[in-house]
LUMLOLUM-914824 format. One line per 2 residues: number of its first residue (from 0); their letters; for each residue x, y, z of N, C-alpha, C. Coordinates in Angstrom, 1 decimal. Atoms other than C-alpha are relative to their C-alpha. Example, Ala and Ser with C-alpha at 12.3 -4.5 7.8 and 13.67 -1.06 7.14 Angstrom:
REM residues 2
0) as) 0.9/-1.2/0.0/12.3/-4.5/7.8/0.9/1.2/0.0 | -0.9/-1.1/0.0/13.7/-1.1/7.1/-0.8/1.1/0.8
//
This chain:
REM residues 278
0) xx) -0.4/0.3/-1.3/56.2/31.8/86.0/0.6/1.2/0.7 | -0.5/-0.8/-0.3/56.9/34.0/88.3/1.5/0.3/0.8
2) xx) -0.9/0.5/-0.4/60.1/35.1/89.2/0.7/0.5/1.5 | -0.2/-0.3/-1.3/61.4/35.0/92.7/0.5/1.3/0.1
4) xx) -0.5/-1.0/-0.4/62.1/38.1/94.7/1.3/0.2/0.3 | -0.9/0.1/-0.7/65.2/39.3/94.8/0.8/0.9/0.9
6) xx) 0.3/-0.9/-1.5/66.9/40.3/98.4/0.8/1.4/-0.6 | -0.6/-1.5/-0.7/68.3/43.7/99.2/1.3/-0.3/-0.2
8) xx) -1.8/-0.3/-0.3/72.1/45.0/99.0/0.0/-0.4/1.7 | -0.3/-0.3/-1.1/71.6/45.1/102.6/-0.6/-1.6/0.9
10) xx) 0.7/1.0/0.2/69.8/41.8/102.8/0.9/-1.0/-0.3 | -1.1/0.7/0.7/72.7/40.3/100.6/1.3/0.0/1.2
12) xx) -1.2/-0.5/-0.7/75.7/41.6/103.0/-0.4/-0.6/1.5 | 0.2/1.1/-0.3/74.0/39.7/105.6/0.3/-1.5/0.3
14) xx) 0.1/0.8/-0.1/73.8/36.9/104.4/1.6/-0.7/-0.5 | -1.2/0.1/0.2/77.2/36.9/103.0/1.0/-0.3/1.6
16) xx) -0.8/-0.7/-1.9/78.9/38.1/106.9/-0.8/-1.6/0.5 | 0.0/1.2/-0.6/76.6/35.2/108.0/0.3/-1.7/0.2
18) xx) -0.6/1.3/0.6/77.8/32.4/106.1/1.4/-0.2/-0.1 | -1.2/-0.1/-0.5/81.2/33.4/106.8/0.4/-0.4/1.5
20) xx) 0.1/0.5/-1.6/80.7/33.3/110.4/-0.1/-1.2/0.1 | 0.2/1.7/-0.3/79.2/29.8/110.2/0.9/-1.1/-0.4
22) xx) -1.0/0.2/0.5/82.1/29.0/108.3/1.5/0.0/1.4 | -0.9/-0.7/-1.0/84.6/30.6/111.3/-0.5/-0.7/1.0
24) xx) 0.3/0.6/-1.3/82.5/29.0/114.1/0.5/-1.7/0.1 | -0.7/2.0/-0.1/83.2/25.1/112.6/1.4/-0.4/-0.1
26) xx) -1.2/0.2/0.4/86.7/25.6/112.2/1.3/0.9/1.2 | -0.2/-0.8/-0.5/87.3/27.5/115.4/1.0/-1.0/1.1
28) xx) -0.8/1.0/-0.7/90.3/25.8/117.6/-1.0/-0.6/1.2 | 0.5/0.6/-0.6/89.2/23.0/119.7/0.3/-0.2/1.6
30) xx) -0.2/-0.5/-1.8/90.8/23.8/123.4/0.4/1.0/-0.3 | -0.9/-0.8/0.0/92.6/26.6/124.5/1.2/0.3/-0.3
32) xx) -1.2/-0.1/0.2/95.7/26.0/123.9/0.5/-0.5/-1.7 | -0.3/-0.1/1.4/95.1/25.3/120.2/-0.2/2.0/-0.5
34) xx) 1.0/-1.3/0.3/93.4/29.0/120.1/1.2/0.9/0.4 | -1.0/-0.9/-0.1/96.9/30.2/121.6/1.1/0.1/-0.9
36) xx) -1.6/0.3/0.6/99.1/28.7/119.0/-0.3/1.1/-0.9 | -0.6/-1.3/1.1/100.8/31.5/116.6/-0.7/-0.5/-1.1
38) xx) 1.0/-0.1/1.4/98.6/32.1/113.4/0.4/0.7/-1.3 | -0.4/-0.8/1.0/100.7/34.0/111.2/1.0/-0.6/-0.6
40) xx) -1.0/0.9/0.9/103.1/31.3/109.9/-0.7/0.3/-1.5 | 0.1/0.1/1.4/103.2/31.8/106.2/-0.7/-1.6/-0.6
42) xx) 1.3/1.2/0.9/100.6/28.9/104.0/1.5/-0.6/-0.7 | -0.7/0.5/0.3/102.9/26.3/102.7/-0.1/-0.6/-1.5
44) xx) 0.6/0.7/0.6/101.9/25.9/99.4/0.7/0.5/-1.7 | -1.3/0.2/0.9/103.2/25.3/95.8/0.2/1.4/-0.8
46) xx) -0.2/-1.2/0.8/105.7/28.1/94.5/-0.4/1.3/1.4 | 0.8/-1.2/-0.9/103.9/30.5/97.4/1.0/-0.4/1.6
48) xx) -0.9/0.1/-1.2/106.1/30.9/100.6/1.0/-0.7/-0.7 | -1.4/0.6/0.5/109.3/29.6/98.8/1.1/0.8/0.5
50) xx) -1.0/-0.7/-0.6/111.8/30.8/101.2/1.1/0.0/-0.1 | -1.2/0.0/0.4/114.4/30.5/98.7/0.2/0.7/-1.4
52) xx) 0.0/-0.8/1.1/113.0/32.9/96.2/0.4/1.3/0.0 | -0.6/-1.5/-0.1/115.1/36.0/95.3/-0.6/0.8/-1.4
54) xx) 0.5/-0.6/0.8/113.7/39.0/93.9/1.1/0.1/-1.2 | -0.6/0.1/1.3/114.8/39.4/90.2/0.0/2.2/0.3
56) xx) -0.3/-1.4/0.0/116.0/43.1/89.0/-1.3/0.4/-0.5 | 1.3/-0.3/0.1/112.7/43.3/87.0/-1.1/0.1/1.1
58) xx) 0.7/0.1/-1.2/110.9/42.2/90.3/0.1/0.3/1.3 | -1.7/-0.4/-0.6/113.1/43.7/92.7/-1.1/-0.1/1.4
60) xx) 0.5/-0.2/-1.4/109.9/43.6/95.9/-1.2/-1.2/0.1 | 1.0/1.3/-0.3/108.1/40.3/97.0/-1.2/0.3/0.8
62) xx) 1.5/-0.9/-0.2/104.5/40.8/97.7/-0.8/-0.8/1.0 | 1.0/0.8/-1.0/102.7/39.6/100.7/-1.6/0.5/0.1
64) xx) 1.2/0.0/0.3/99.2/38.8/100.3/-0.9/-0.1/1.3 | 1.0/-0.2/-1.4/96.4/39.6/103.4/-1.2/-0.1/-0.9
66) xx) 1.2/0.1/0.1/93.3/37.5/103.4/-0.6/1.3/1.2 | 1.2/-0.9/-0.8/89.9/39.3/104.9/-0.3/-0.4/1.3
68) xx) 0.7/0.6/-0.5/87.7/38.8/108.0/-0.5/-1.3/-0.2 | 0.6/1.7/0.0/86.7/34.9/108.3/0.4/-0.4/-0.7
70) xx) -0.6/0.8/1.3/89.0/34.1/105.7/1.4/-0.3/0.1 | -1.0/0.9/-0.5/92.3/32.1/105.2/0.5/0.7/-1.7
72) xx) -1.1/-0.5/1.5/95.0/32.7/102.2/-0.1/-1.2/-0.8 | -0.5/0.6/1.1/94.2/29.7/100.4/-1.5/-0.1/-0.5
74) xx) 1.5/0.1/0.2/90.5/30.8/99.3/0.1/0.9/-1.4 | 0.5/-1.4/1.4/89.9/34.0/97.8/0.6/0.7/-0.8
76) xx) -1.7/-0.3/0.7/93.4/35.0/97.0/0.8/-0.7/-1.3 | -1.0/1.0/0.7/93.9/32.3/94.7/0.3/0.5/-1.3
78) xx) -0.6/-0.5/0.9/93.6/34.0/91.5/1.0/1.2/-0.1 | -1.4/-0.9/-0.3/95.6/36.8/92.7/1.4/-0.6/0.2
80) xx) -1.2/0.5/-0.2/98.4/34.7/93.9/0.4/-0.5/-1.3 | -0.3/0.8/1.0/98.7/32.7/90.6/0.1/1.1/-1.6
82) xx) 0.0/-0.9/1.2/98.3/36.0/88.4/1.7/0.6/0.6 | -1.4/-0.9/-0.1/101.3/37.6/90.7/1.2/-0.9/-0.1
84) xx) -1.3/0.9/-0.1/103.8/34.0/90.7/-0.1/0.3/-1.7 | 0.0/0.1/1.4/103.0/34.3/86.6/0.4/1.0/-0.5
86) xx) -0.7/-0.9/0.5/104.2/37.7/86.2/1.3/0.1/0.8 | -1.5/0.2/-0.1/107.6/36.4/88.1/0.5/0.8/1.4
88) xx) -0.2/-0.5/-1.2/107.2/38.2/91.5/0.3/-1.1/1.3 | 0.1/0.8/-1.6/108.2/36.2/95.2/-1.4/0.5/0.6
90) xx) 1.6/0.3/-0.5/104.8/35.7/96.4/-0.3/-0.8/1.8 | 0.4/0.9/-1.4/103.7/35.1/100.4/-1.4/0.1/0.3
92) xx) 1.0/-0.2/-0.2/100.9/34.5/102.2/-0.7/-0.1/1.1 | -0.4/0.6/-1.4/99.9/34.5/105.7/-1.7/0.0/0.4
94) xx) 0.5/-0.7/-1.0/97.1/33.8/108.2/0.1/0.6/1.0 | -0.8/-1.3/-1.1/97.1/35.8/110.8/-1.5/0.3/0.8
96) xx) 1.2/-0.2/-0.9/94.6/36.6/114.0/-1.1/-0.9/0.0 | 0.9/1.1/-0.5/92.5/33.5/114.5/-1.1/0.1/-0.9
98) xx) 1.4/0.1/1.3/90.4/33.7/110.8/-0.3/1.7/-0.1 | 0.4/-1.6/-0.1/90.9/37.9/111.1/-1.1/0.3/0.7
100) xx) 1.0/-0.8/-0.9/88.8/38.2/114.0/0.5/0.3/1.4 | -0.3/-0.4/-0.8/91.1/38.7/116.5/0.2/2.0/0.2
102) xx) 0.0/-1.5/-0.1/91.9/42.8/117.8/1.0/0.1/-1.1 | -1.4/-0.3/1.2/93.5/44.3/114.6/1.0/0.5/0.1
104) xx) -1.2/-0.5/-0.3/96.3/46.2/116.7/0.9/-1.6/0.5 | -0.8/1.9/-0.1/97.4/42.0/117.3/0.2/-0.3/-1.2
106) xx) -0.5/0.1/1.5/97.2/41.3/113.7/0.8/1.0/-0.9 | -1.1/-1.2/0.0/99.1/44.1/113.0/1.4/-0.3/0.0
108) xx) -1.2/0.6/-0.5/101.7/43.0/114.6/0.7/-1.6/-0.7 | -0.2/1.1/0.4/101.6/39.8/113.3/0.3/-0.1/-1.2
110) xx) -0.5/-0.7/0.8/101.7/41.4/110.0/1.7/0.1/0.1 | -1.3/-0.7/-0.3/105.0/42.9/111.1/1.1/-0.9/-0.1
112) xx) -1.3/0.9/0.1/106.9/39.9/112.1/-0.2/-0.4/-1.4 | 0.1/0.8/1.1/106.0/37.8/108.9/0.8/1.2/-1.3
114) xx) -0.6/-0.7/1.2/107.1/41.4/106.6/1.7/-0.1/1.0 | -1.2/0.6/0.1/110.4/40.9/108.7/1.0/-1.2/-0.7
116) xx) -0.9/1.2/0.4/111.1/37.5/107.9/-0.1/-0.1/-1.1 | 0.0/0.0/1.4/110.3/37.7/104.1/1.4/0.7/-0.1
118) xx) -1.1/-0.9/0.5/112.9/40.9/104.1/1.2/-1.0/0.3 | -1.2/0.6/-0.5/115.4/38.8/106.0/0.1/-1.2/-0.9
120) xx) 0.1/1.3/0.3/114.8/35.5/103.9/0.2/0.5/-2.0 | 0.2/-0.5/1.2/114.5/37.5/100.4/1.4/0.7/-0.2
122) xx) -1.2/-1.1/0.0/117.6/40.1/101.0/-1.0/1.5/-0.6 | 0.9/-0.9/0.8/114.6/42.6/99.6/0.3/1.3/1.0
124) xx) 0.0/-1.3/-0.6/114.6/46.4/100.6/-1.3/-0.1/0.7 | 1.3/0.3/-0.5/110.5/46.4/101.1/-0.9/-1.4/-0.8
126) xx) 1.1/1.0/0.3/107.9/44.3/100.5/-1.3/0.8/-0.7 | 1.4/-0.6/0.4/104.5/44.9/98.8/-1.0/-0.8/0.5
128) xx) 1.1/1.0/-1.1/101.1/44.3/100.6/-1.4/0.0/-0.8 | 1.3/0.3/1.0/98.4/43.3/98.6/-1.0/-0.6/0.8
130) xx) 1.3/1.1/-1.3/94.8/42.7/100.9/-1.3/0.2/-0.7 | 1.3/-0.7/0.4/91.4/42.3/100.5/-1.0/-0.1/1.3
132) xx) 0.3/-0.8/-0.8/89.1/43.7/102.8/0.8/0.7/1.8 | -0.7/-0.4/-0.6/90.3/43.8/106.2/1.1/-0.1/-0.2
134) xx) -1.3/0.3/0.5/93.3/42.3/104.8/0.7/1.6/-0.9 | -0.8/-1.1/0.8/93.9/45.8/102.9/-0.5/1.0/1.1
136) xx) -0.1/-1.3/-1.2/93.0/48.2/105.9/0.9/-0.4/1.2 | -1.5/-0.3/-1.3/94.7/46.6/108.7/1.3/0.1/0.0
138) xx) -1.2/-0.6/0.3/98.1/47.1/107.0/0.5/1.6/0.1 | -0.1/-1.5/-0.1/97.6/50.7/107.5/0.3/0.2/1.8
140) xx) -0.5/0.1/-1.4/97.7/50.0/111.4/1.2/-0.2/-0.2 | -1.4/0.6/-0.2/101.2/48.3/110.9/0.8/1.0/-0.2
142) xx) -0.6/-0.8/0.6/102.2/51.6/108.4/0.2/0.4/1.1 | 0.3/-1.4/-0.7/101.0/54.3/110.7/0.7/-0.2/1.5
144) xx) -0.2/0.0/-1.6/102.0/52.5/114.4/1.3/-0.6/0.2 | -0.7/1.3/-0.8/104.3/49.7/114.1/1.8/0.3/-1.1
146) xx) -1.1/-0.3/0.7/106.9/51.2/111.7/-0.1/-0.7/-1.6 | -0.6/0.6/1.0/106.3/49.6/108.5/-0.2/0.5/-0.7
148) xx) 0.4/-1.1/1.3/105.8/52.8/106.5/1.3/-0.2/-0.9 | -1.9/0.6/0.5/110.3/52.0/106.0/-0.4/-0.8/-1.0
150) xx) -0.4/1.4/0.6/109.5/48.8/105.1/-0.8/-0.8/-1.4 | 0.8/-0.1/1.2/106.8/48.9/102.1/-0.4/0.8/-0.9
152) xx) -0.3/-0.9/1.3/107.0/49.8/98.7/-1.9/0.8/-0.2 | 1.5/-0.3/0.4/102.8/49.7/98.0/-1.1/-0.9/0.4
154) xx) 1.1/0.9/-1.0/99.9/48.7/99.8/-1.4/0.6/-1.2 | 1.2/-0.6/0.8/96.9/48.3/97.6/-1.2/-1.0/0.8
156) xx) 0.7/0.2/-1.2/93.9/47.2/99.4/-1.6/-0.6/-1.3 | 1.2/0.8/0.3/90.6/45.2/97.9/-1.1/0.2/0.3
158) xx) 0.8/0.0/-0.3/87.4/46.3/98.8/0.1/0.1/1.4 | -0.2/-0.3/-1.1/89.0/47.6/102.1/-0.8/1.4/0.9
160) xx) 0.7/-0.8/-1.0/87.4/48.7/104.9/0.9/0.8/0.9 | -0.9/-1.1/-0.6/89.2/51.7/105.8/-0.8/0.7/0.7
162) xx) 0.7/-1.0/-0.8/86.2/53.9/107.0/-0.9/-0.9/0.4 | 1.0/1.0/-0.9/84.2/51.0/108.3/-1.0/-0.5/-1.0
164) xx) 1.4/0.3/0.7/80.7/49.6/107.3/-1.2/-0.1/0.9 | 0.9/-0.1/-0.7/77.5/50.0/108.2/-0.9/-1.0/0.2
166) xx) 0.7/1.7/0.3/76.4/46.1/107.5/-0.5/-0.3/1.8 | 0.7/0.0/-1.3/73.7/45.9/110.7/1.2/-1.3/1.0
168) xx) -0.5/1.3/-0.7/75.4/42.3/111.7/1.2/0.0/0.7 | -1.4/0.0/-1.0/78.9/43.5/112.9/-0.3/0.4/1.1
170) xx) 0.0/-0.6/-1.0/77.0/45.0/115.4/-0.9/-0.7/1.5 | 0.6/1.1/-0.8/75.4/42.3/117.1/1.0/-0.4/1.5
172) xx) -0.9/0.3/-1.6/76.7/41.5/121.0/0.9/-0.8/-0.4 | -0.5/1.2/0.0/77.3/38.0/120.0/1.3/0.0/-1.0
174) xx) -1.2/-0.1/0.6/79.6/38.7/117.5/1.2/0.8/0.3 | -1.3/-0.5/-0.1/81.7/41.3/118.6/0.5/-0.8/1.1
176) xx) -1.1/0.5/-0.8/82.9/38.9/121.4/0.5/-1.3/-0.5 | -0.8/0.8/0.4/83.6/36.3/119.1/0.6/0.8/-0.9
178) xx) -0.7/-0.7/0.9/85.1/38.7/116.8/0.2/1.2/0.2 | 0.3/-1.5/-0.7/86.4/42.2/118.1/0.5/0.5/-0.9
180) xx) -0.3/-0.5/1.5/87.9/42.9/114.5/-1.5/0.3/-0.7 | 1.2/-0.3/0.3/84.5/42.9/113.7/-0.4/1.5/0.4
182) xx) 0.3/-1.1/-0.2/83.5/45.6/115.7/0.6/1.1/0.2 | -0.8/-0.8/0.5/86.4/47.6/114.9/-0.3/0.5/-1.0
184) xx) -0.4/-0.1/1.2/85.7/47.5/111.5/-1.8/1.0/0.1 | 1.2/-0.5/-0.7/82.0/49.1/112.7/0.4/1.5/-0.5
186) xx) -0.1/-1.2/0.7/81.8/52.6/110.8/0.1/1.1/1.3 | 0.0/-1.1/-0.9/82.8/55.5/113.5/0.5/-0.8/1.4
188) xx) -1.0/0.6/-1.6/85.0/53.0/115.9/0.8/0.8/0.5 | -0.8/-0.6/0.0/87.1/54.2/117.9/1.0/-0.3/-0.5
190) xx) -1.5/0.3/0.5/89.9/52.2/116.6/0.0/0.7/-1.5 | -0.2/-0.6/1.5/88.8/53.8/113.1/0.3/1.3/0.2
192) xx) -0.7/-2.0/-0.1/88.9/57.1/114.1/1.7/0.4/0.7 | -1.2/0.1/-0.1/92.3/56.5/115.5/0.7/-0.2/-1.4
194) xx) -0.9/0.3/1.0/93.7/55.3/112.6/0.0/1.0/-0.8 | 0.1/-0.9/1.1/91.9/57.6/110.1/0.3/1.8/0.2
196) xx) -0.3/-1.7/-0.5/93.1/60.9/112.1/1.2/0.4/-0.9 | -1.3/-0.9/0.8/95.4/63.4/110.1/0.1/-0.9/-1.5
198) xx) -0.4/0.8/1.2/97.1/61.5/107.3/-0.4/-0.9/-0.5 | 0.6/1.4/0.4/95.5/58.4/105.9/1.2/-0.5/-0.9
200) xx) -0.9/0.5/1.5/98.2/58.0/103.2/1.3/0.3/0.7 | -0.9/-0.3/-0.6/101.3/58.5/105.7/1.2/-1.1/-0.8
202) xx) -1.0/0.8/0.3/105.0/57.7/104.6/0.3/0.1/-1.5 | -0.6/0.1/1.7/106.7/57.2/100.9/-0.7/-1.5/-0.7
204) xx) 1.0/0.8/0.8/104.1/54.6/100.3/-0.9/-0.2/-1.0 | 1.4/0.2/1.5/101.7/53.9/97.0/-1.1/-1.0/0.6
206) xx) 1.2/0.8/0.2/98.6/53.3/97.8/-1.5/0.1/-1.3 | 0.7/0.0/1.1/96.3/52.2/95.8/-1.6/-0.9/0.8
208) xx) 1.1/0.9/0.1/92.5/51.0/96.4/-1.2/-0.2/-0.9 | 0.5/0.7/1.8/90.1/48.8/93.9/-1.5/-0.6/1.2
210) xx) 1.2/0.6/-0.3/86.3/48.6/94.9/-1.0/-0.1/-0.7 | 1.7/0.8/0.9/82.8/47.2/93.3/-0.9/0.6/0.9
212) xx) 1.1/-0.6/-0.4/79.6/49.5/93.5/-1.4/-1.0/0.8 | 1.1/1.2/-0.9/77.9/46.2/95.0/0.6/-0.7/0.5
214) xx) -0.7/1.2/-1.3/79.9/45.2/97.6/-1.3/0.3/0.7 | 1.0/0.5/-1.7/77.2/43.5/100.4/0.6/0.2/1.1
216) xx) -0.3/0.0/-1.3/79.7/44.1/103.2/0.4/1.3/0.5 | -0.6/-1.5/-0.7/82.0/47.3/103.5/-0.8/0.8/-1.0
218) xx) 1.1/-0.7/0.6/79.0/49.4/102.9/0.1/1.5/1.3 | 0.0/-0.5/1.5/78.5/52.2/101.4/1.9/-0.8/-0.7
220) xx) -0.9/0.6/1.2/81.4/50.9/98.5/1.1/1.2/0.5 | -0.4/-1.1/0.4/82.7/54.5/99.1/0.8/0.1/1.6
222) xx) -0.4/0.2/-1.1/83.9/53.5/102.4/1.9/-0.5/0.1 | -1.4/0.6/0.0/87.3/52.1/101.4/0.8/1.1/-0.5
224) xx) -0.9/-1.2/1.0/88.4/55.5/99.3/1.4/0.6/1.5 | -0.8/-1.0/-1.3/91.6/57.2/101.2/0.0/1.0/-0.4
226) xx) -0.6/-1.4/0.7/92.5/60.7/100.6/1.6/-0.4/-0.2 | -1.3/0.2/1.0/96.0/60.4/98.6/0.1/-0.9/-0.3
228) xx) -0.2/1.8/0.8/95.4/56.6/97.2/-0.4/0.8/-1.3 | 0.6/-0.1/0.8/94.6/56.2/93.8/-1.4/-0.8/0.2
230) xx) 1.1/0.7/-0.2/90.6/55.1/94.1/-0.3/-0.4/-1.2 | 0.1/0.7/1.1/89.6/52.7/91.6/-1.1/-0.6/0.3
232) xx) 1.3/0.3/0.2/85.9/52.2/91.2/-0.6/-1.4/-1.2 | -0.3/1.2/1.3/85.8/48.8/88.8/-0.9/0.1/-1.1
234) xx) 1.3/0.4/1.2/82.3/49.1/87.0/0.3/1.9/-0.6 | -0.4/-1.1/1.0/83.8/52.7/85.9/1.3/-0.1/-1.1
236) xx) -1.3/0.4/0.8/86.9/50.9/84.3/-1.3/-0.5/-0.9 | 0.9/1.1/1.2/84.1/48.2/82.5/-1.5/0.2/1.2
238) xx) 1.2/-0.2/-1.3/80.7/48.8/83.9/-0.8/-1.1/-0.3 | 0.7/0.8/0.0/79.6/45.4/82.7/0.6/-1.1/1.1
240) xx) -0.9/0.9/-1.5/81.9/43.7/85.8/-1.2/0.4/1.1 | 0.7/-0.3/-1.4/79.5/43.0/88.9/0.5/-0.6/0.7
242) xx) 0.1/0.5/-1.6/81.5/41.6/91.8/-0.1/0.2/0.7 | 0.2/-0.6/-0.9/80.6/41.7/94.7/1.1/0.1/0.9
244) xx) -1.1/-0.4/-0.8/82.8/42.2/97.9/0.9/-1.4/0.2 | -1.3/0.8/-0.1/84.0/38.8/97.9/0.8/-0.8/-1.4
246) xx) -0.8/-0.5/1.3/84.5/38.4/94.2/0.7/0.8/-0.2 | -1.0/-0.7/0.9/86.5/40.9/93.7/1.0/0.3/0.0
248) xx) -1.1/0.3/0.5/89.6/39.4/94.0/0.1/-1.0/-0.8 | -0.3/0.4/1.4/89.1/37.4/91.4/-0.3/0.3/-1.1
250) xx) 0.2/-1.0/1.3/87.7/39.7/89.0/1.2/0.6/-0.9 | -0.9/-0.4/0.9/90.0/40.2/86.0/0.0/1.7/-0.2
252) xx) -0.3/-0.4/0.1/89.9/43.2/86.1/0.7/1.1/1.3 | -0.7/-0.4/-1.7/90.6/44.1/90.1/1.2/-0.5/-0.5
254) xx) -1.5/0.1/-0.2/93.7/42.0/89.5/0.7/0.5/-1.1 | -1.3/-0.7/1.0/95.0/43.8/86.2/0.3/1.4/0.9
256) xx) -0.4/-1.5/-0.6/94.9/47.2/88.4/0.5/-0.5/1.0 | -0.7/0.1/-1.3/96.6/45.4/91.4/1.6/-0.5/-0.7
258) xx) -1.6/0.3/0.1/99.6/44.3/88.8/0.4/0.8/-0.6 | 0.0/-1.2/0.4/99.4/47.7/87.1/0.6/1.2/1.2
260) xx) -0.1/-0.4/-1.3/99.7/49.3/90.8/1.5/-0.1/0.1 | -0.8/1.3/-0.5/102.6/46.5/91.7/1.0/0.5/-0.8
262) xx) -1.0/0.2/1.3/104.4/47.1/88.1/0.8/1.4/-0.4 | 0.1/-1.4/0.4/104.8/51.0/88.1/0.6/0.1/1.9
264) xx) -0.5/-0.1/-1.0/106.7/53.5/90.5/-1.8/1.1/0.5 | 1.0/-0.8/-0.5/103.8/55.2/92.6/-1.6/-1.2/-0.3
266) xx) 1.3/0.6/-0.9/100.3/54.0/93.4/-0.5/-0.1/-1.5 | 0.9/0.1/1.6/97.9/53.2/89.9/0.0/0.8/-0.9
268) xx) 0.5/-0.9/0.1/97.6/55.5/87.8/-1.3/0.4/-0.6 | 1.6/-0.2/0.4/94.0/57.1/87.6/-0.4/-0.4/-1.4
270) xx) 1.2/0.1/1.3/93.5/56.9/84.0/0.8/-1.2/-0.8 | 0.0/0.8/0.5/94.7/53.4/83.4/-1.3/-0.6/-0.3
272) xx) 1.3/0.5/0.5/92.4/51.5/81.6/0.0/-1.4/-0.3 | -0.4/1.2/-0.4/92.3/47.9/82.2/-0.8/-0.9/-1.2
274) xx) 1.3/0.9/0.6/90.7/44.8/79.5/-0.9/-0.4/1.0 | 1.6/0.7/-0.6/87.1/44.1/80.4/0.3/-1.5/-0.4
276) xx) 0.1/1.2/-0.2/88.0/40.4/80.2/-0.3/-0.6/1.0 | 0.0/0.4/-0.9/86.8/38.5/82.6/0.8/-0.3/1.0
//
């Protein structure tokens, strides 16, 4: 029998971006004035947002978690959140910008307040920002503009689209005016070349970023690297790990390098070596 053809990286990334969107379109507020209400309230859910958890001396910095584009904090984050409440850290989790497709100097912001109210609600010095894809680049807007280089210990980032992607479909009319984070995230935006000018790694921050040689979306893979992070290539830790870009926050071994990152003073260090367990 023969066996079907199978599509393209570029083919894949696609179809991925477009099943997200159709995902985003059915769940898109139903007047205006639902589409105005505030989107960055913290997810109410068990152990997660407990705004009566104080950091421990061992855990001394509560970690707020940033879903991606078209995505919500109670999806793809889940094994992350439930690996970081089990190693004993205050754990948040926010939407924010209307499914991350609002402009990302708004979510940004939105960002901002929510790492206020943790600090104020925890007694914590900083916070730690754990995202995956746009969820780990647009915290770099909040470092670099909005002041929150102070206010965070380590931003490690997921298959973040720091230098853009070249996935044909962000580029589409129709989408960038339902989604203008979309076409920010557009390889050679101007909002990217703002951000990525001079320093990329600005501030007394650890960063750290963790990407898969077959991500379908923030393409090329090599797109998320900063200059001064530690870059963390997964299938060179275990090269029998294939997830792709929205796997790979729940790949065991993405999240041993994001509590490794988390657990230590400074950003990962290069030559940890993580179990290949799933």
């Amino acid at each position: 029998m023969r066996r079907p053809t199978k599509p393209s990286g570029a083919v894949r990334g696609l179809l991925v971006v477009a099943v997200a969107l159709a995902g985003m379109l059915v769940t898109l507020p139903a007047s205006p004035a639902a589409a105005a209400a505030p989107t960055a309230q913290p997810v109410r859910t068990a152990a997660v947002n407990d705004w009566a958890c104080r950091p421990t001396a061992a855990r001394p910095t509560p970690v707020v978690l940033v879903h991606g584009t078209f995505g919500d904090s109670a999806t793809l984050l889940r094994r992350l959140r439930g690996s970081l409440l089990a190693a004993g850290y205050c754990v948040f989790s926010i939407n924010y910008g209307q499914r991350a497709t609002a402009p990302i100097e708004d979510s940004a912001a939105e960002l901002r307040d929510v790492v206020d109210r943790v600090l104020a609600a925890t007694g914590a010095r900083k916070v730690s920002l754990v995202g995956h894809s746009q969820g780990g680049m647009m915290p770099r807007y909040y470092l670099r503009f909005l002041g929150g280089a102070a206010k965070v210990d380590d931003l490690v980032g997921l298959a973040p689209s720091n230098h853009g992607t070249r996935t044909p479909l962000l580029l589409t009319p129709g989408l960038s005016v339902l989604c203008p984070a979309c076409r920010q995230q557009a390889a050679g935006s101007v909002f990217l070349q703002r951000l990525n000018a001079g320093d990329e790694t600005p501030g007394a921050v650890s960063y750290t970023t963790v990407v898969t040689r077959y991500d379908e979306v923030v393409v090329p893979y090599t797109s998320g690297f900063l200059d001064g992070a530690t870059n963390v290539v997964v299938q060179q830790k275990c090269r029998a790990h294939l997830p792709g870009h929205l796997l790979l926050p729940s790949d065991g071994v993405a999240v041993r390098v994001v509590l490794h990152a988390l657990d230590r003073r400074g950003p990962a260090s290069p030559t940890y070596q993580p179990s290949c367990l799933p």
